[in-house]
BALOBA-1460 file (C-alpha; in Angstrom, 3 decimals):
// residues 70
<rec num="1" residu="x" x="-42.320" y="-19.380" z="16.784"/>
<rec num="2" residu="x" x="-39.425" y="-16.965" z="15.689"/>
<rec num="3" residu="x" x="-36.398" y="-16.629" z="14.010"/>
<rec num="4" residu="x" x="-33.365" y="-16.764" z="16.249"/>
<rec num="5" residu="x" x="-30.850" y="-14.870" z="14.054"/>
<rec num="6" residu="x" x="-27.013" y="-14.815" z="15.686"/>
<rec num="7" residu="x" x="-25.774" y="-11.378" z="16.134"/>
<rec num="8" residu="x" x="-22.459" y="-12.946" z="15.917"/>
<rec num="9" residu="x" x="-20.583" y="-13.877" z="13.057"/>
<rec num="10" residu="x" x="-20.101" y="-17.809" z="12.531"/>
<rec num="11" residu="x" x="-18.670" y="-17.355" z="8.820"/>
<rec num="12" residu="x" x="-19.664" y="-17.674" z="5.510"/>
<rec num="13" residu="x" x="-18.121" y="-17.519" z="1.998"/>
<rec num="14" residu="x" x="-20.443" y="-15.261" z="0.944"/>
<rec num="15" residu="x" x="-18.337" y="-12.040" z="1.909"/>
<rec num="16" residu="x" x="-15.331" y="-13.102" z="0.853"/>
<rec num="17" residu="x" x="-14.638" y="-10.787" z="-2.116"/>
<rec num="18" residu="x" x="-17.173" y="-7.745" z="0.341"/>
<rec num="19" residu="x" x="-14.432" y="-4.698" z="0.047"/>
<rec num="20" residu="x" x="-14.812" y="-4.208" z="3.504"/>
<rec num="21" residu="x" x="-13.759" y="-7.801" z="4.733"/>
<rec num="22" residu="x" x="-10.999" y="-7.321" z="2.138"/>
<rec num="23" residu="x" x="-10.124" y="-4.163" z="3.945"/>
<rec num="24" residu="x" x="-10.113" y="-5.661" z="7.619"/>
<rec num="25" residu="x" x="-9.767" y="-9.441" z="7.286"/>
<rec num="26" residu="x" x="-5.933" y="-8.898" z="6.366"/>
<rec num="27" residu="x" x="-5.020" y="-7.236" z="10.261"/>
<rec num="28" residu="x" x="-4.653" y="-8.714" z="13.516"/>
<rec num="29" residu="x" x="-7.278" y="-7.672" z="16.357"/>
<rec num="30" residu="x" x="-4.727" y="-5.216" z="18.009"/>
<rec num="31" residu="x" x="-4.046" y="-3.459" z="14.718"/>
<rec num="32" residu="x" x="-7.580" y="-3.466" z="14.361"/>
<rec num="33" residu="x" x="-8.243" y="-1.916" z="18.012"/>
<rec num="34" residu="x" x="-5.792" y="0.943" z="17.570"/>
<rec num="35" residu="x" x="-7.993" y="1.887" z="14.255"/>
<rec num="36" residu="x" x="-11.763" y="1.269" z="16.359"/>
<rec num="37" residu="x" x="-13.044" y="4.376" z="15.018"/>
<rec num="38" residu="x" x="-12.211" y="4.096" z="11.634"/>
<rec num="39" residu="x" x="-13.724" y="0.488" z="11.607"/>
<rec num="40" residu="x" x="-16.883" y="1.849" z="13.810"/>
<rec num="41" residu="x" x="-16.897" y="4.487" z="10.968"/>
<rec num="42" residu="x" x="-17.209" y="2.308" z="7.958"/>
<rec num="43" residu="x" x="-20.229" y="-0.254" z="9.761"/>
<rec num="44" residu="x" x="-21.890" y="3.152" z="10.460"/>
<rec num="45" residu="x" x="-21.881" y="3.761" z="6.541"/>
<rec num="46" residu="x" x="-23.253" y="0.177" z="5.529"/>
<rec num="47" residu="x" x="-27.105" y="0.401" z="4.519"/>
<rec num="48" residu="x" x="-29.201" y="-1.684" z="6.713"/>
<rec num="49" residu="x" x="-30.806" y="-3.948" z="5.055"/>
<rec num="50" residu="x" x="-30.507" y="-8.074" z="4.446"/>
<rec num="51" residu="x" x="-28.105" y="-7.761" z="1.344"/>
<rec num="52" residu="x" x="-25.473" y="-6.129" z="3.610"/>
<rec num="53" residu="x" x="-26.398" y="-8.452" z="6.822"/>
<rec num="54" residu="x" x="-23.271" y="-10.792" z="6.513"/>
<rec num="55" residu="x" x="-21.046" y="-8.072" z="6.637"/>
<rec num="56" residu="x" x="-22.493" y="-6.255" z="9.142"/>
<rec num="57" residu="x" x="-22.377" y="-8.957" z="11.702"/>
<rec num="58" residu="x" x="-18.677" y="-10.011" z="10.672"/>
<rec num="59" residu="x" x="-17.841" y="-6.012" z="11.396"/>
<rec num="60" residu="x" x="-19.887" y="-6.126" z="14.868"/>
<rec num="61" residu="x" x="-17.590" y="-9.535" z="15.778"/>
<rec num="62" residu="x" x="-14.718" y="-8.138" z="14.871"/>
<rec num="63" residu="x" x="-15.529" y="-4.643" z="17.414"/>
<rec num="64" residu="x" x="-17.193" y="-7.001" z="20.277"/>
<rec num="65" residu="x" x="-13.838" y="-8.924" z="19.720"/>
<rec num="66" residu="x" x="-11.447" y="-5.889" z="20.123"/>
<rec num="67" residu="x" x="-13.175" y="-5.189" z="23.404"/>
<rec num="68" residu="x" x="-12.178" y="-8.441" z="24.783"/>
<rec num="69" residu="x" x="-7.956" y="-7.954" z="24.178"/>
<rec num="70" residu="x" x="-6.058" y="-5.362" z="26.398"/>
C-alpha cells in the first residue's frame, strides 16, 4: 500500500511566516502571471527535500493556477 501525497496545495499554517509565501501570498494571480518567470525562478532555487515540501507545492499551485486565467 502507498502513500498518496497531493501535488496540490490544500493549506497549512506551517508556511505562513516561509519568505517565499510572504513574498507571493500578498498578489493576485494576474500580478502573479505577468511575473511567471520570476516565480518559476525562485521554486527552481528551493532544495528538494521534505523540510521545503509545503512550500514547494503551494509555489507549484500557485503556477498550475496562473495557467488556468487568461
Amino acid at each position: 500500500m502507498s502513500d498518496n501525497i497531493s501535488i496540490n496545495y490544500f493549506g497549512s499554517p506551517n508556511i505562513l511566516n516561509h519568505p517565499l509565501y510572504l513574498k507571493w501570498s500578498q498578489l493576485d494571480l494576474a500580478s502573479i502571471q505577468a511575473a511567471l518567470a520570476s516565480i518559476q525562478s525562485d521554486l527552481g532555487a528551493i532544495e528538494a527535500n521534505m523540510h521545503n515540501l509545503e512550500i514547494i507545492a503551494y509555489l507549484s499551485t500557485v503556477v498550475r493556477a496562473c495557467g488556468l486565467i487568461t
